[in-house]
C-alpha positions as a printed NumPy array, in Angstrom:
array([[ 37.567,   6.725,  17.054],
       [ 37.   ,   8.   ,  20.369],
       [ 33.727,   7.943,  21.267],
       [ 33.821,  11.077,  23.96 ],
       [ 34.663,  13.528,  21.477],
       [ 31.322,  14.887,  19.686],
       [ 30.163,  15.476,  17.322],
       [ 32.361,  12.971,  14.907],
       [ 31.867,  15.186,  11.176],
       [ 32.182,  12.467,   8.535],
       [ 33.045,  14.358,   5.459],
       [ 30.228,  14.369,   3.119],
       [ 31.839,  11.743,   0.192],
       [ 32.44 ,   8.61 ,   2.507],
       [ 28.429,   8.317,   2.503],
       [ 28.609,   8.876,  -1.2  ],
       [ 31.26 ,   6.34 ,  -1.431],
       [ 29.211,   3.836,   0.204],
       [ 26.193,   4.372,  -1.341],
       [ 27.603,   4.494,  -4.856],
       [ 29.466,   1.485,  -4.543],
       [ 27.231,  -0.793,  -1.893],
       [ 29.949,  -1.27 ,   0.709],
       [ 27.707,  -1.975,   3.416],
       [ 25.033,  -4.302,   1.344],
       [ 29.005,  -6.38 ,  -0.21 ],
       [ 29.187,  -6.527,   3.254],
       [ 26.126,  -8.02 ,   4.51 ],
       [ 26.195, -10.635,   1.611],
       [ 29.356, -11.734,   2.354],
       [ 28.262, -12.589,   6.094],
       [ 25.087, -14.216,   4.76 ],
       [ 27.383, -16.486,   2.661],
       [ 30.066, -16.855,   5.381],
       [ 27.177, -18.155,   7.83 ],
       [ 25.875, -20.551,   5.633],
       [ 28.835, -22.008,   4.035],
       [ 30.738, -22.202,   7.048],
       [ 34.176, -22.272,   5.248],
       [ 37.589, -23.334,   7.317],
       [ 39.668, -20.827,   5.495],
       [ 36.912, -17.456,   5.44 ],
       [ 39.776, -15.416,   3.81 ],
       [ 40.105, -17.652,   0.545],
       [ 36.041, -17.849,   0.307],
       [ 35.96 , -14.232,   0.456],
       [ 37.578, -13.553,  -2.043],
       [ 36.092, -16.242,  -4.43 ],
       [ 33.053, -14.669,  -3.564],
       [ 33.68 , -11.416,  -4.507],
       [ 35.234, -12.193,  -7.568],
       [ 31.964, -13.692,  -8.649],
       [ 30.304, -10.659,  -8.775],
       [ 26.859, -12.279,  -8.732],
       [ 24.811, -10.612,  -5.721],
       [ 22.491,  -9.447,  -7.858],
       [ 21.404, -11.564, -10.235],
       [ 18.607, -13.34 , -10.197],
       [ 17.477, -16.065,  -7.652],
       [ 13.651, -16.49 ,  -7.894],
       [ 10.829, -19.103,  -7.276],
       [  7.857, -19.357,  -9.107],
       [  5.379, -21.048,  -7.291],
       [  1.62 , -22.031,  -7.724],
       [ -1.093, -24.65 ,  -8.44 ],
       [ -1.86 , -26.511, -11.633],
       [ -2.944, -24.38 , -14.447],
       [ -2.125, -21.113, -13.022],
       [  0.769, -20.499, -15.247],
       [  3.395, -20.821, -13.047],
       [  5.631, -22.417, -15.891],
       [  4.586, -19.868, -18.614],
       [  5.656, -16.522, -16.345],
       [  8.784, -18.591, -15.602],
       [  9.947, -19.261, -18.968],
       [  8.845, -15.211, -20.057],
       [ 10.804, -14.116, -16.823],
       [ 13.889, -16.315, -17.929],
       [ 14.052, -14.683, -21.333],
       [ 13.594, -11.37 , -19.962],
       [ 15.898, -11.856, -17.139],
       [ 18.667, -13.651, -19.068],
       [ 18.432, -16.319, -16.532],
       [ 18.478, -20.101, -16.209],
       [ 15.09 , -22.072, -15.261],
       [ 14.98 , -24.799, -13.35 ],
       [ 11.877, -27.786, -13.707],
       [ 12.117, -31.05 , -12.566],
       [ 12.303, -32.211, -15.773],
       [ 15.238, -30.48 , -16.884],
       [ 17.363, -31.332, -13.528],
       [ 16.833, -35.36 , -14.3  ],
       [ 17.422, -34.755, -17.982],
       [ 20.758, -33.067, -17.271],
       [ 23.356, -34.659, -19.214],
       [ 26.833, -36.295, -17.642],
       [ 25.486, -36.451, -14.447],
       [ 25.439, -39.677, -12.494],
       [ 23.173, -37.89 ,  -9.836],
       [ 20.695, -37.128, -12.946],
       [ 21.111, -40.357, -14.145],
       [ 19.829, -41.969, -10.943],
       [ 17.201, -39.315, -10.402],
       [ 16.028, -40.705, -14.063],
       [ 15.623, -43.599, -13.289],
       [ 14.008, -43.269,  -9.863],
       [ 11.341, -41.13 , -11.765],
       [ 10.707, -43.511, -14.219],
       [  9.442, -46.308, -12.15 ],
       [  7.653, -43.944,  -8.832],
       [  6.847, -40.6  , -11.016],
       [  8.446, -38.801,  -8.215],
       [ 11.618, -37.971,  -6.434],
       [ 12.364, -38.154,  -2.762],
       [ 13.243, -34.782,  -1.489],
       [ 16.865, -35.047,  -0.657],
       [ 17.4  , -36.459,  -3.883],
       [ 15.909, -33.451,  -5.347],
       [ 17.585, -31.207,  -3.57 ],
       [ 20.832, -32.373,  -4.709],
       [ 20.214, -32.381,  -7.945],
       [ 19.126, -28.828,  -7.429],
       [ 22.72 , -27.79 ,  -5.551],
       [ 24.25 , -29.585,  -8.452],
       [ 22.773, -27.261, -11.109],
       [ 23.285, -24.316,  -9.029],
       [ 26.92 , -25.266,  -9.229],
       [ 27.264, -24.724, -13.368],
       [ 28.804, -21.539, -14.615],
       [ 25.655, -19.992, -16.21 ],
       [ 23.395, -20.166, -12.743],
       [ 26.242, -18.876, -11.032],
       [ 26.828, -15.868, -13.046],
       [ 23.256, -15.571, -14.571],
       [ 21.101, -16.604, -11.453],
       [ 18.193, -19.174, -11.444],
       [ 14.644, -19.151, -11.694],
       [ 13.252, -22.423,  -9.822],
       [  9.347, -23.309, -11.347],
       [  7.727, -25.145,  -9.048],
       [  9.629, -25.747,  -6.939],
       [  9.732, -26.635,  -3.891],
       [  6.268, -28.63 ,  -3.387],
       [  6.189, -29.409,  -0.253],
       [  7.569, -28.033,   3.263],
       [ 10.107, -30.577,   3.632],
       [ 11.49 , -29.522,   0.147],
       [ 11.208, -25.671,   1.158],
       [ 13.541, -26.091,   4.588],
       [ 16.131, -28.708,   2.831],
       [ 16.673, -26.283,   0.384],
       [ 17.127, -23.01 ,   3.032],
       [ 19.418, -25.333,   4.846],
       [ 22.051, -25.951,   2.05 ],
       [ 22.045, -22.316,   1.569],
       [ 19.602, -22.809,  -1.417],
       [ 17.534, -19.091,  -0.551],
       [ 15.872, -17.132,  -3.216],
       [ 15.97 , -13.547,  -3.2  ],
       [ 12.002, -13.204,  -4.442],
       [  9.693, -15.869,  -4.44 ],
       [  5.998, -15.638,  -6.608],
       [  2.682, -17.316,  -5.676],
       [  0.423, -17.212,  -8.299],
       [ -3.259, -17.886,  -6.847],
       [ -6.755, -18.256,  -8.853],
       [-10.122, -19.91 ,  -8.105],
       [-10.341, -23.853,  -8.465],
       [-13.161, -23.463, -10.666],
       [-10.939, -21.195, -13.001],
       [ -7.666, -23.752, -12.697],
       [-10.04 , -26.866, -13.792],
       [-11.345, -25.197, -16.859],
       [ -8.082, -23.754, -17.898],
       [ -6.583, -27.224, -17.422],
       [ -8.643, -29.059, -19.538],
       [ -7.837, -26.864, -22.429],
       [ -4.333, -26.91 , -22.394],
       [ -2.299, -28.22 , -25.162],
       [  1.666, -29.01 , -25.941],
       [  3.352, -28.457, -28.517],
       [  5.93 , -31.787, -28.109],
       [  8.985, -29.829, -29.915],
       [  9.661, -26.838, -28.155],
       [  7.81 , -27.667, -24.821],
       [  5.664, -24.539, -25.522],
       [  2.091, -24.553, -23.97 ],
       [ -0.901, -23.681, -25.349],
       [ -4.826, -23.367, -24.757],
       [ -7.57 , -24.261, -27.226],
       [ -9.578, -21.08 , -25.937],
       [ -6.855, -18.674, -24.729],
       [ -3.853, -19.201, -26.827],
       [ -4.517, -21.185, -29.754],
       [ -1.459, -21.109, -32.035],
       [ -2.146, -19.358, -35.693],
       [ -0.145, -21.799, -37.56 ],
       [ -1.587, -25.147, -38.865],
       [  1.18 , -26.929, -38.38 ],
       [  1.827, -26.028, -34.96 ],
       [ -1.891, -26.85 , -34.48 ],
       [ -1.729, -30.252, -35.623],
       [  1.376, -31.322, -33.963],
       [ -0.063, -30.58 , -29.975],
       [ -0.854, -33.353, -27.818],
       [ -3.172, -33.384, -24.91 ],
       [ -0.94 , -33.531, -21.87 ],
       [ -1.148, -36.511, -19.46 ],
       [ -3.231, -36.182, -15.911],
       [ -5.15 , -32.565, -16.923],
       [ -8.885, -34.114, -16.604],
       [-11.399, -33.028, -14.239],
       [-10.95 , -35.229, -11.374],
       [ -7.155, -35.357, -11.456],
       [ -6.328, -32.144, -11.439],
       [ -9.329, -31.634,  -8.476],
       [ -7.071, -33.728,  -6.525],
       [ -3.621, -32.007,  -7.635],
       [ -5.59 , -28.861,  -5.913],
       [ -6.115, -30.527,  -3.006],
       [ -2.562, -31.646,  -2.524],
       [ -1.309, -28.162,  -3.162],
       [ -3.624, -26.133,  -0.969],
       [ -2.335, -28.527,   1.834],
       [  1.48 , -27.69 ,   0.691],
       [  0.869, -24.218,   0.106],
       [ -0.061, -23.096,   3.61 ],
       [  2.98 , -24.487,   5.422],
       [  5.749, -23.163,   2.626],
       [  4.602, -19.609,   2.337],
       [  5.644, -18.621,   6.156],
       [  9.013, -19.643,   5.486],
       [  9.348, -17.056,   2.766],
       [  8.556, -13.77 ,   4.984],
       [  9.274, -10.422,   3.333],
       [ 10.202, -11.644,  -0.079],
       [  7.256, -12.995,  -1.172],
       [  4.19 , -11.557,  -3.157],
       [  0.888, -13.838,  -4.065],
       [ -0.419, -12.382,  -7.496],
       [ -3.764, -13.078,  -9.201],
       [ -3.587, -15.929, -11.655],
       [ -7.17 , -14.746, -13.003],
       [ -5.987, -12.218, -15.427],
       [ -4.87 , -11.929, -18.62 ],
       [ -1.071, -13.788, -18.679],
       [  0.486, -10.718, -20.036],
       [ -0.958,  -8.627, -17.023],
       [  0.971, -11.694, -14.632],
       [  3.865, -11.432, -15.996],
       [  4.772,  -7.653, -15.797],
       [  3.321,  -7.91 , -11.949],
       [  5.814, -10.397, -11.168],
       [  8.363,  -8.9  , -13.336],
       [  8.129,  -5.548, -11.53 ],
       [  8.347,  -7.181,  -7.984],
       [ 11.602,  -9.111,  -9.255],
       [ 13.617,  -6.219, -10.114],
       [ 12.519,  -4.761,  -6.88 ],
       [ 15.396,  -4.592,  -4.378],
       [ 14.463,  -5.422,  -0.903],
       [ 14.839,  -2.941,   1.955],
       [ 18.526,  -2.892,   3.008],
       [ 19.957,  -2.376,   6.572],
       [ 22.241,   0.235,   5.095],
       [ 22.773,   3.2  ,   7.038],
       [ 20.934,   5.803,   4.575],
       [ 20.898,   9.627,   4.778],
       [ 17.967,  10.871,   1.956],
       [ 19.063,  13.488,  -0.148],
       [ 16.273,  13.991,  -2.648],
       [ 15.867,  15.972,  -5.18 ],
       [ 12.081,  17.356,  -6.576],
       [ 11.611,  18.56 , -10.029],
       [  8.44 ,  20.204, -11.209],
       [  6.978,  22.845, -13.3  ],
       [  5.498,  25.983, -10.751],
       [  2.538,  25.029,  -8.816],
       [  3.024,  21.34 ,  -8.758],
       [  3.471,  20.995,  -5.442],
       [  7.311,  20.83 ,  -4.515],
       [  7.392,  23.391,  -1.795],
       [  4.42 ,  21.604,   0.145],
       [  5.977,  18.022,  -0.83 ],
       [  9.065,  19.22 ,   0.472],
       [  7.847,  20.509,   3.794],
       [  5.92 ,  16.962,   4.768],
       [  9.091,  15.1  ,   3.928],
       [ 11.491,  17.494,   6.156],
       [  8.522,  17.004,   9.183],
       [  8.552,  13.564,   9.023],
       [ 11.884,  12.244,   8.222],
       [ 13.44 ,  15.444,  10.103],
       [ 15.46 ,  16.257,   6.403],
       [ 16.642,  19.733,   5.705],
       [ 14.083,  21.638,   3.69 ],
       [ 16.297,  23.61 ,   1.01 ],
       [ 14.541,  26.248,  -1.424],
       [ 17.147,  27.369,  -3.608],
       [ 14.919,  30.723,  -4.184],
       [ 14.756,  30.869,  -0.745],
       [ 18.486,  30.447,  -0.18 ],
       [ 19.654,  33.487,  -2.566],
       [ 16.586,  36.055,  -0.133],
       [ 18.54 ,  35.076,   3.121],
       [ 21.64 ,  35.734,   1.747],
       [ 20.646,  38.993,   0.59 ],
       [ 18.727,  39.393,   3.721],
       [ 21.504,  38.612,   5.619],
       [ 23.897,  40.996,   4.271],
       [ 26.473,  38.257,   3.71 ],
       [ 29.33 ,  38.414,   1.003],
       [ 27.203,  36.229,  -1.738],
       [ 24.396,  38.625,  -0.934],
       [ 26.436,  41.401,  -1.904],
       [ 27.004,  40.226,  -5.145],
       [ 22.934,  38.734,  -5.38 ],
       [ 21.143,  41.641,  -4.904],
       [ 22.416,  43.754,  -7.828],
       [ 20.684,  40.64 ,  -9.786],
       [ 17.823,  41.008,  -7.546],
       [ 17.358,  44.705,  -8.229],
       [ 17.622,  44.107, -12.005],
       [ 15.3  ,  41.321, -11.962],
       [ 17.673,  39.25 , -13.433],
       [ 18.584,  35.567, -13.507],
       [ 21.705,  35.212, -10.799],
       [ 24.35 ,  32.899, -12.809],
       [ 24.642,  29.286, -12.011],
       [ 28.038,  29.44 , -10.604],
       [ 26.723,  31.967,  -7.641],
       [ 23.715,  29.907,  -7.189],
       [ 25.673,  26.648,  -6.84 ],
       [ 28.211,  28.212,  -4.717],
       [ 25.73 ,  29.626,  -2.001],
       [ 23.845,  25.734,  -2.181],
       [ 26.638,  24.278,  -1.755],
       [ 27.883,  25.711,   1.386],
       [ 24.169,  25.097,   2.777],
       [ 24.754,  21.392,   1.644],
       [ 28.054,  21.318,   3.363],
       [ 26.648,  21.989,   6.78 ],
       [ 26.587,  19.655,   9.401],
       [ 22.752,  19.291,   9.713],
       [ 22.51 ,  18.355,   5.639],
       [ 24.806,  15.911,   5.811],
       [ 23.626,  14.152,   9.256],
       [ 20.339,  14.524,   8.525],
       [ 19.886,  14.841,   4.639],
       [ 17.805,  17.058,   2.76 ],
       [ 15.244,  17.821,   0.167],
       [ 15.957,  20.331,  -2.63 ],
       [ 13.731,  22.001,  -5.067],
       [ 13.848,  24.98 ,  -7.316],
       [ 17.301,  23.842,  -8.413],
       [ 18.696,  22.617, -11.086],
       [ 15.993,  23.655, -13.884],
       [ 18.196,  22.772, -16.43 ],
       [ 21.21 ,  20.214, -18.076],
       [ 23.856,  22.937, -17.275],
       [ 22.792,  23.293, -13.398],
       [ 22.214,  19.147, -13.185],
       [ 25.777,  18.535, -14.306],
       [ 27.078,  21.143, -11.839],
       [ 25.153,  19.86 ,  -9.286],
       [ 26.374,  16.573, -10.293],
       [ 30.111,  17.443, -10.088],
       [ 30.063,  18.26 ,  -6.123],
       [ 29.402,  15.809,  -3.385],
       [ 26.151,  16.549,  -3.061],
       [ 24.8  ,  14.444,  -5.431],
       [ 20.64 ,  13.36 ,  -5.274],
       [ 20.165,   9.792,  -4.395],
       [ 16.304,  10.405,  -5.304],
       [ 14.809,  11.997,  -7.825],
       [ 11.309,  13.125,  -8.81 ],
       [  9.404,  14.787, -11.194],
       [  6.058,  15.704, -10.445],
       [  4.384,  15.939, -13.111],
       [  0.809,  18.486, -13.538],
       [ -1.413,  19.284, -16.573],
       [ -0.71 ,  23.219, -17.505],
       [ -5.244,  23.598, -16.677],
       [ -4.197,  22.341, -13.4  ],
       [ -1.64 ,  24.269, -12.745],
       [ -3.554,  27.797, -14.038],
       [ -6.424,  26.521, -11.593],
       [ -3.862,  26.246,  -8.511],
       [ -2.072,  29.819,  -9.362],
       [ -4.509,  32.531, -11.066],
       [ -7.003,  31.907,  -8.467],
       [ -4.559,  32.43 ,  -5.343],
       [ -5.133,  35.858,  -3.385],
       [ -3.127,  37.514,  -0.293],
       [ -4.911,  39.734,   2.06 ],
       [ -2.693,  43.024,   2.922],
       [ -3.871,  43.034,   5.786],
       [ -3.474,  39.552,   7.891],
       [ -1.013,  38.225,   5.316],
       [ -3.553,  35.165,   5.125],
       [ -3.473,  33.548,   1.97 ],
       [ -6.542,  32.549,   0.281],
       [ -7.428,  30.257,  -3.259],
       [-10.532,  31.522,  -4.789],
       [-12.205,  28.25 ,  -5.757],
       [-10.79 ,  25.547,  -2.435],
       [-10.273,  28.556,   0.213],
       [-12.684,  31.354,  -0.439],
       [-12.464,  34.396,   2.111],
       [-15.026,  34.453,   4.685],
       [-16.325,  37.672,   4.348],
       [-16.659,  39.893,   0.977],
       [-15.146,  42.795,   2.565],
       [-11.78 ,  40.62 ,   2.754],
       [-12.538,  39.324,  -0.571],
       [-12.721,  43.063,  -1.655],
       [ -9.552,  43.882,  -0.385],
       [ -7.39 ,  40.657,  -1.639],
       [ -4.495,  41.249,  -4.091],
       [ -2.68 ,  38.919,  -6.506],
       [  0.924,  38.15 ,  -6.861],
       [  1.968,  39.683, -10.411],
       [  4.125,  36.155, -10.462],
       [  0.407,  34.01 , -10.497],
       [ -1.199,  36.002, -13.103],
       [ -2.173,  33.621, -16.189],
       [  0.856,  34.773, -19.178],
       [  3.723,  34.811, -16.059],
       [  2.428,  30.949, -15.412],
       [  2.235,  29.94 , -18.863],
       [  5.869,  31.014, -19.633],
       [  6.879,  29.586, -16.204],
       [  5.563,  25.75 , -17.363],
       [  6.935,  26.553, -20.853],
       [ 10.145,  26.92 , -19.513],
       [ 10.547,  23.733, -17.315],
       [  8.798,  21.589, -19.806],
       [ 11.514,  22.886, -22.507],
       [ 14.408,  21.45 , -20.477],
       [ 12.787,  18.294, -18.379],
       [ 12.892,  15.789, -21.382],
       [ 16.714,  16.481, -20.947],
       [ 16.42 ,  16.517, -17.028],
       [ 14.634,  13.521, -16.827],
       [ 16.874,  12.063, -19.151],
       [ 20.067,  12.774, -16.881],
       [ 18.315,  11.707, -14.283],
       [ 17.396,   7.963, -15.678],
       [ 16.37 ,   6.458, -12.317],
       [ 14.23 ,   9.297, -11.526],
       [ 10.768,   8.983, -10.181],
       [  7.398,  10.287, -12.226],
       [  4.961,  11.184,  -9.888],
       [  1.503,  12.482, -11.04 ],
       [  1.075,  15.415,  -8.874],
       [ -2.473,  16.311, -10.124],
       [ -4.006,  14.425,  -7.045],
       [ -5.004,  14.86 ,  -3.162],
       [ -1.202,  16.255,  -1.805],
       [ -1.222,  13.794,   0.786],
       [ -1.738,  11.049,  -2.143],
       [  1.245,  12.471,  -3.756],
       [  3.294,  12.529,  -0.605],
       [  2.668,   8.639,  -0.471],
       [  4.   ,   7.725,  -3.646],
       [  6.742,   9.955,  -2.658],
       [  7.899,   8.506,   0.398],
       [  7.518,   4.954,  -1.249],
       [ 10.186,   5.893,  -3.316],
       [ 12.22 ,   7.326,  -0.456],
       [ 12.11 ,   4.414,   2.02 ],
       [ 12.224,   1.754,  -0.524],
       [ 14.952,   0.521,  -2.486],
       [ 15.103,   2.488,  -6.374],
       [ 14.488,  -0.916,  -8.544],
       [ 16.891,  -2.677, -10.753],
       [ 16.825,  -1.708, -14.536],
       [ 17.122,  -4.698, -16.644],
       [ 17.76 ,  -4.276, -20.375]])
């Protein structure tokens, strides 16, 4: 391409193309494993790789210090995940492997394993079929620093990593009520989680090195370990509260592990806001375009300038307009999507609202190349709503606009002279949020990655869950 002829107009489905099909992130993972692997032949290797198919499944460490339930949020996110988790005691119990076999013995006599030892074991696991196609979930592992910067080093890198953290006070008490049940490795507590059944109940053993003074020590040893492993796991690492109920634990660090980090990816917004009248879009919509310089596109707003401006789809708007009638979907999507089309929406991206309102518009909006890549619904109680529009006035004079209850007018001589827009009085709104809320079920339905915001907030609240969901990564859905 020759870089002296500009502007360069990339047609408007080669970004769709990409995005819908994660050229640029295959891409970047292929490098990654390129760099680390260091193959002689790359050609071969790429194309092993991509016939895996496994970028995204799951690669996670669970991490924390005795008692904090590191193992019981591993073996809950392994179910949920479909995954594979790894303990060191299921690495040395592996069967018809002469590296486990060693490691077994080695554990027997020292109740430990050196680290390179470990890691091996680790890369040999990694190897099977089901962690390669199903990912991996490590618990507890690594330990230690050296056992963190082995593992990076043989390529060994987790894609999310989970510190649980609680008070020593609250690890020593929970530890010295735990309880295992010696056939299915389950754990229990005598005050927490005390099985129902008797004859689970009578079959639990007390677990060895739990009292007091032994597990004061384990603390000690991992506060020391702790410190020096957690830099080497920048950005994909979150510490969560181990002093809460388990269940609360486990959807935190479920959540975070279907999160998808950030991606280098070139990315042009094109999002999309759905919401009943007075909710908030058109102000939404304006503090996005400032800030991330998108296109601000009303659809109402669209269909005035074309009548304004006397063009050919105005022509054939304005009898509608006169009427007060409903223009039909296939004039409304033909005057967006030549806005869409333009240069500046598809270099800069956009933000849309007031279109579709229904199924029929989505799936024609659907059909063209100008497809949302975020979606959200902002979502406000019908009080609300009547609060925001019935009280709104509009001086004749000044074309100020005033709210009765948050923007009163100064003086009562302007207050005397204020009108109302027939569109805000209390029946027009009522039918207005009657309408949406008739066809968002099957909006928000089409839409299934789509974004609930509550929009019954401070607007600049609302903006910040907003742009959250624009910068960052939409998360993975796992069934």
């Amino acid at each position: 391409m020759d870089a002296t002829t500009a502007p360069h107009r990339i047609p408007p489905e080669m970004p769709l193309y990409g995005e819908a099909n994660h050229v640029f992130e295959m891409m970047q993972n292929m490098l990654e494993q390129l760099l680390i692997h260091q193959p002689e032949d790359p050609i071969p290797f790429m194309i092993d790789h991509l016939q895996l198919d496994n970028d995204n499944v799951p690669k996670i460490v669970i991490l924390g210090p005795p008692a904090s339930g590191k193992t019981t949020i591993a073996m809950w996110l392994c179910k949920h995940l479909n995954s594979n988790l790894l303990t060191m005691e299921n690495l040395i119990a592996k069967q018809f492997s002469s590296l486990a076999a060693g490691a077994r013995r080695h554990y027997q006599k020292t109740k430990s394993l050196p680290t390179t030892l470990l890691v091996k074991l680790i890369q040999e696991r990694l190897r099977d079929g089901d962690c390669v196609s199903q990912g991996w979930i490590l618990d507890g592992i690594p330990e230690t620093w050296e056992q963190a910067v082995m593992t990076q080093t043989l390529g060994i890198i987790p894609r999310h990593v989970v510190v649980l953290s609680a008070p020593d006070t609250v690890l020593i008490e929970r530890n010295l009520g735990k309880r295992i049940d010696p056939q299915t490795g389950e754990i229990y507590h005598t005050t927490f989680d005390w099985p129902p059944e008797f004859e689970i109940q009578n079959r639990l053993i007390v677990p060895e090195g739990i009292s007091e003074l032994e597990t004061a020590q384990k603390l000690l040893e991992h506060h020391r370990n702790i410190v020096r492993i957690l830099p080497l796991y920048p950005k994909i690492l979150k510490v969560i509260s181990a002093d809460q109920p388990c269940v609360d634990v486990f959807y935190q660090a479920l959540t975070f592990v279907q999160t998808n980090h950030r991606s280098n990816a070139p990315f042009t917004p094109r999002v999309l806001l759905c919401g009943p009248t007075g909710s908030g879009k058109s102000l939404q919509a304006a503090l996005l375009a400032q800030k991330y310089s998108l296109v601000h596109v009303c659809c109402g707003q669209l269909l005035k300038a074309a009548v304004a401006e006397k063009s050919k789809y105005g022509a054939v708007i304005q009898p509608f307009f006169e009427k007060e009638m409903a223009v039909p979907d296939r004039i409304v999507m033909k005057v967006l999507g030549q806005r869409l089309s333009q240069h500046d929406c598809v270099q800069k991206g956009w933000v849309l609202h007031g279109f579709p309102r229904d199924l029929d518009q989505a799936r024609m909006l659907e059909s063209t190349d100008h497809r949302p890549n975020r979606v959200f619904f902002l979502n406000v109680p019908l009080d609300s709503v009547i609060e925001r529009l019935t009280l709104r006035r509009t001086d004749p004079v000044t074309g100020e606009r005033y709210h009765l209850m948050y923007k009163p007018p100064p003086t009562m001589e302007i207050q005397a002279r204020l009108l109302q827009n027939p569109e805000d009085a209390e029946e027009q709104v009522q039918f207005s949020m009657g309408q949406f809320y008739r066809n968002s079920a099957e909006l928000e339905q089409f839409y299934p990655q789509a974004i609930t915001v509550n929009g019954d907030q401070d607007p600049y609240t609302v903006f910040e869950y907003i742009e959250s969901g624009v910068v960052n990564p939409l998360p993975g859905k796992v069934p």
